[in-house]
Short mmCIF file of the C-alpha atoms (twelve columns), coordinates in Angstrom:
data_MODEL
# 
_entry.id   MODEL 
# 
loop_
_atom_site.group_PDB 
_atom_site.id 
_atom_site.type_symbol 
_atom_site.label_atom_id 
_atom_site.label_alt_id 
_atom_site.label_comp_id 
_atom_site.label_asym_id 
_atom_site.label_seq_id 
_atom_site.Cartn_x 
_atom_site.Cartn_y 
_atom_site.Cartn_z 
_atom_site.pdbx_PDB_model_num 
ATOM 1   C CA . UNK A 1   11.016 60.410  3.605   1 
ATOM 2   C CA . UNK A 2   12.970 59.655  0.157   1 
ATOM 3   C CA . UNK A 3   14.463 62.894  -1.283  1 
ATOM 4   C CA . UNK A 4   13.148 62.692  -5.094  1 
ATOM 5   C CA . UNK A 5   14.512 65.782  -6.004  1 
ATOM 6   C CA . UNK A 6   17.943 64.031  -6.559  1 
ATOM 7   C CA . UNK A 7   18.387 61.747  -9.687  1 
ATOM 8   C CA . UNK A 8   18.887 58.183  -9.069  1 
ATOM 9   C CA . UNK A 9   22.318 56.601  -9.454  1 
ATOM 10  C CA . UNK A 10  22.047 54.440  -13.008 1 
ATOM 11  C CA . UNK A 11  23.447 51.977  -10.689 1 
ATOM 12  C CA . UNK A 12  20.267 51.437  -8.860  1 
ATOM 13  C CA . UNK A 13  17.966 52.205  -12.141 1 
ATOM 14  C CA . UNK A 14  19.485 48.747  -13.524 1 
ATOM 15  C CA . UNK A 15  19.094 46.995  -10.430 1 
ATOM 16  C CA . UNK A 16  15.233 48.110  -10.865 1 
ATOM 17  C CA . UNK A 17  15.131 46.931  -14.544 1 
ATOM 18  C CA . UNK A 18  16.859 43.798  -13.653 1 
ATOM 19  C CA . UNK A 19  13.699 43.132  -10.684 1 
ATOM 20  C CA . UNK A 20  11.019 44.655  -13.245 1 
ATOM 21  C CA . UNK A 21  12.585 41.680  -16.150 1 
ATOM 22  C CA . UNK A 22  12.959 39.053  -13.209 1 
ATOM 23  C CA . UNK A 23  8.994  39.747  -12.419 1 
ATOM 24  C CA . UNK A 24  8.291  37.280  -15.395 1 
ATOM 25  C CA . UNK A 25  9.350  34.493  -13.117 1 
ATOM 26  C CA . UNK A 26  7.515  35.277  -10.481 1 
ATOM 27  C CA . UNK A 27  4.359  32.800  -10.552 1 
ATOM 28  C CA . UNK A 28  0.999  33.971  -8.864  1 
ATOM 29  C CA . UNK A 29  2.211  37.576  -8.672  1 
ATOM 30  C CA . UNK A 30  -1.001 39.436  -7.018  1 
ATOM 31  C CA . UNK A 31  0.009  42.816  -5.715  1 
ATOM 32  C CA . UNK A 32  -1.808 45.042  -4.128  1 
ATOM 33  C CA . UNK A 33  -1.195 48.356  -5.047  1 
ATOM 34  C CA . UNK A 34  -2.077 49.513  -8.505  1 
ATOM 35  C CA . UNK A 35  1.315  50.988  -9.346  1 
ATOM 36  C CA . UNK A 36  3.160  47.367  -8.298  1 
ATOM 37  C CA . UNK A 37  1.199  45.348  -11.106 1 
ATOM 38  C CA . UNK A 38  3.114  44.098  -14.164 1 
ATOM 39  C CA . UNK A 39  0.876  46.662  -16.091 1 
ATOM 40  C CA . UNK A 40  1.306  49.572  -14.030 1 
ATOM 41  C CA . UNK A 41  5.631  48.742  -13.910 1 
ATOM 42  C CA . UNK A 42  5.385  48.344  -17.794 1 
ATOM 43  C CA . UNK A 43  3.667  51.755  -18.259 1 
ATOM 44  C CA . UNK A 44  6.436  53.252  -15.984 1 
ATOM 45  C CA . UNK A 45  9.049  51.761  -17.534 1 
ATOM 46  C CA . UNK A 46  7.874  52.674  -20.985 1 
ATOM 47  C CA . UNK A 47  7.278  56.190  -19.372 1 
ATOM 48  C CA . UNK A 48  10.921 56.481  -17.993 1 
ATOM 49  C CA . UNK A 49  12.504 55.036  -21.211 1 
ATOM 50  C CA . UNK A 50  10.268 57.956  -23.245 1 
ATOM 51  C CA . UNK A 51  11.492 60.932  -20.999 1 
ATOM 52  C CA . UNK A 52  15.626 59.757  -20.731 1 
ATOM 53  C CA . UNK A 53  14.919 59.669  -24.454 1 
ATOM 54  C CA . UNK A 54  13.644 62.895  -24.505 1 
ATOM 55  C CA . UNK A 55  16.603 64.380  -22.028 1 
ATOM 56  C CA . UNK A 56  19.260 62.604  -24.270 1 
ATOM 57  C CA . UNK A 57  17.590 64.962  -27.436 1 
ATOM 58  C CA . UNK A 58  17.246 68.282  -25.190 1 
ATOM 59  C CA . UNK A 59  20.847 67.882  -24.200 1 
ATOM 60  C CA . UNK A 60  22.305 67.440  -27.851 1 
ATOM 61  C CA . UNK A 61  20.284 70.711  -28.883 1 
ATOM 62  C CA . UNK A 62  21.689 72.174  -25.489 1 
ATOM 63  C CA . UNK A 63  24.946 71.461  -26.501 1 
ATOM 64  C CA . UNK A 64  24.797 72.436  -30.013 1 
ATOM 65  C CA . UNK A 65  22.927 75.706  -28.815 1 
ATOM 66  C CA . UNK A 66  25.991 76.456  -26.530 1 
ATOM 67  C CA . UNK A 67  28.554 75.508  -29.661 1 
ATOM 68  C CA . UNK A 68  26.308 78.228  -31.312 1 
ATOM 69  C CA . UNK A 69  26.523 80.571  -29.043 1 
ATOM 70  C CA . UNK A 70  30.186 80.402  -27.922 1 
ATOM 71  C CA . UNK A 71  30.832 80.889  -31.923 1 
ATOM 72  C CA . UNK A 72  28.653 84.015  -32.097 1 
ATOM 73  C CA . UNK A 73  31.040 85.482  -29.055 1 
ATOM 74  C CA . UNK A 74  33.972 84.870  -30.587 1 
ATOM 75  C CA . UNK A 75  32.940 86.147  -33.812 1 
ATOM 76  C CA . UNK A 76  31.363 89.311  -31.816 1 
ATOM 77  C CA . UNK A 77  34.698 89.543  -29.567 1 
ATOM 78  C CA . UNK A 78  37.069 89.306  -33.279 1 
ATOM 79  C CA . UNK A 79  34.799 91.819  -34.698 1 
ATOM 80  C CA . UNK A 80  35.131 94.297  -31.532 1 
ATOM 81  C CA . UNK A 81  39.372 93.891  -31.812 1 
ATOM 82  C CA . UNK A 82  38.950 94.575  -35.290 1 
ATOM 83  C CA . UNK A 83  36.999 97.777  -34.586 1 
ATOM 84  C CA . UNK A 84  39.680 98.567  -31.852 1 
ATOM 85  C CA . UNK A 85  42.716 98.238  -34.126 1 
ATOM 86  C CA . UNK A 86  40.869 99.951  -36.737 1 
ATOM 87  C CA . UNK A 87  40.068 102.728 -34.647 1 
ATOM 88  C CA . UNK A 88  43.846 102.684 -33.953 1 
ATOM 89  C CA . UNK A 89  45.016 102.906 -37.351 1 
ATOM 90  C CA . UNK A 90  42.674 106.120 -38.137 1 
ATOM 91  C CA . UNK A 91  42.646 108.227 -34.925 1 
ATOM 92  C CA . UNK A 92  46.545 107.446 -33.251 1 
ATOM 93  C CA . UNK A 93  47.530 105.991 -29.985 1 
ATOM 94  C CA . UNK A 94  47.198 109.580 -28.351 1 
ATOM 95  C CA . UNK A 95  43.379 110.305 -29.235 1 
ATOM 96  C CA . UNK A 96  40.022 110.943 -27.184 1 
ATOM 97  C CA . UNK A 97  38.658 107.996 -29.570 1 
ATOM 98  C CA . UNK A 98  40.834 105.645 -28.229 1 
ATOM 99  C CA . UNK A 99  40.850 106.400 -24.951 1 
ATOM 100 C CA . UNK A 100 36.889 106.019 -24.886 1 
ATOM 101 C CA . UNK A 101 37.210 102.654 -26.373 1 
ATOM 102 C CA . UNK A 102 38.732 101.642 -22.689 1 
ATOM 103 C CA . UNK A 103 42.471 102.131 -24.018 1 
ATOM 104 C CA . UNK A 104 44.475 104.766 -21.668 1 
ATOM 105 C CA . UNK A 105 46.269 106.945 -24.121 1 
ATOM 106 C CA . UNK A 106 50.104 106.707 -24.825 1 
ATOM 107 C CA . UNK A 107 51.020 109.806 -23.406 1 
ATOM 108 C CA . UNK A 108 49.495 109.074 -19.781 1 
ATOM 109 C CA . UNK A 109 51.170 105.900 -19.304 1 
ATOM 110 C CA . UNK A 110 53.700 105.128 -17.185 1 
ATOM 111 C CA . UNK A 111 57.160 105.351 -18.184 1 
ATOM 112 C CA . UNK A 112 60.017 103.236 -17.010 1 
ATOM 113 C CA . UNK A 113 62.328 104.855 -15.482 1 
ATOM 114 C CA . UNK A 114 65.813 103.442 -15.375 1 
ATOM 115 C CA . UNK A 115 67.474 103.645 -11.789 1 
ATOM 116 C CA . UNK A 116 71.002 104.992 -11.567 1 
ATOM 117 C CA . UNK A 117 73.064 102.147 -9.292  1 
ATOM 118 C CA . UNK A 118 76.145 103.786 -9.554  1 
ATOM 119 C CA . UNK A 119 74.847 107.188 -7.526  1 
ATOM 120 C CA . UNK A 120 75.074 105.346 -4.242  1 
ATOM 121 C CA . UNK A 121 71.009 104.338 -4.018  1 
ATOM 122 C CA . UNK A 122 72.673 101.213 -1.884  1 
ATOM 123 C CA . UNK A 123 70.315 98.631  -4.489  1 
ATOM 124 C CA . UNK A 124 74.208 97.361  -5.782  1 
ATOM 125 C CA . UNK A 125 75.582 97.355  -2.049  1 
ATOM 126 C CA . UNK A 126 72.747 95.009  -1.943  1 
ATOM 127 C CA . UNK A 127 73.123 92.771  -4.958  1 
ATOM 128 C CA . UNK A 128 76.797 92.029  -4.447  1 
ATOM 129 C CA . UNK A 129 75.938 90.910  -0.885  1 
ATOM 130 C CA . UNK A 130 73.302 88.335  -3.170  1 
ATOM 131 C CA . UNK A 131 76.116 87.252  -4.846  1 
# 
């Protein structure tokens, strides 16, 4: 059984409008099936050509709905760093307002702490053997 919930390569879609056009030549063309006539084929055809006209619009407003949308973040995430600086600016770097904005306050941050090579820590004994 054919798997038609996979789209058709456009490969094979031409090959099929190639046979449909090519049916014109065909001389005492009977089928059997209702579907196979040159009426039925046309109707399918026209129906096909109608709905891959119809996914062709849906994806340009798809696409323009995502532009949309990824400008509305960005304007959304610009405003929010505004509001952050801003926040800032009025309450300091050290303040519960900044700290519930998701910012960890100056004073409980780590400091760097410089290491003293000279007192023998054996990190220079190291280095020179690097060298």
């Amino acid at each position: 059984m054919t798997d038609t919930t996979r789209r058709l390569a456009p490969k094979r879609i031409e090959q099929d409008v190639q046979s449909f056009q090519s049916l014109a030549t065909v001389a005492n063309y009977v089928p059997l099936r209702e579907e196979a006539t040159e009426a039925g084929l046309q109707e399918r055809y026209r129906a096909m050509l109608e709905r891959q006209k119809q996914e062709t619009e849906a994806e340009v407003q798809l696409k323009a709905c995502r532009d949309r949308a990824r400008q509305a973040e960005w304007e959304f995430h610009e405003a929010v760093l505004a509001m952050k600086q801003s926040v800032l600016g009025q309450f300091g770097p050290n303040s519960d307002e900044i700290q519930a904005l998701g910012y960890k306050r100056k004073s409980l941050r780590k400091r760097n702490r410089r290491r003293d090579d000279q007192a023998g820590s054996g990190d220079s004994a190291y280095l020179t053997q690097l060298e």
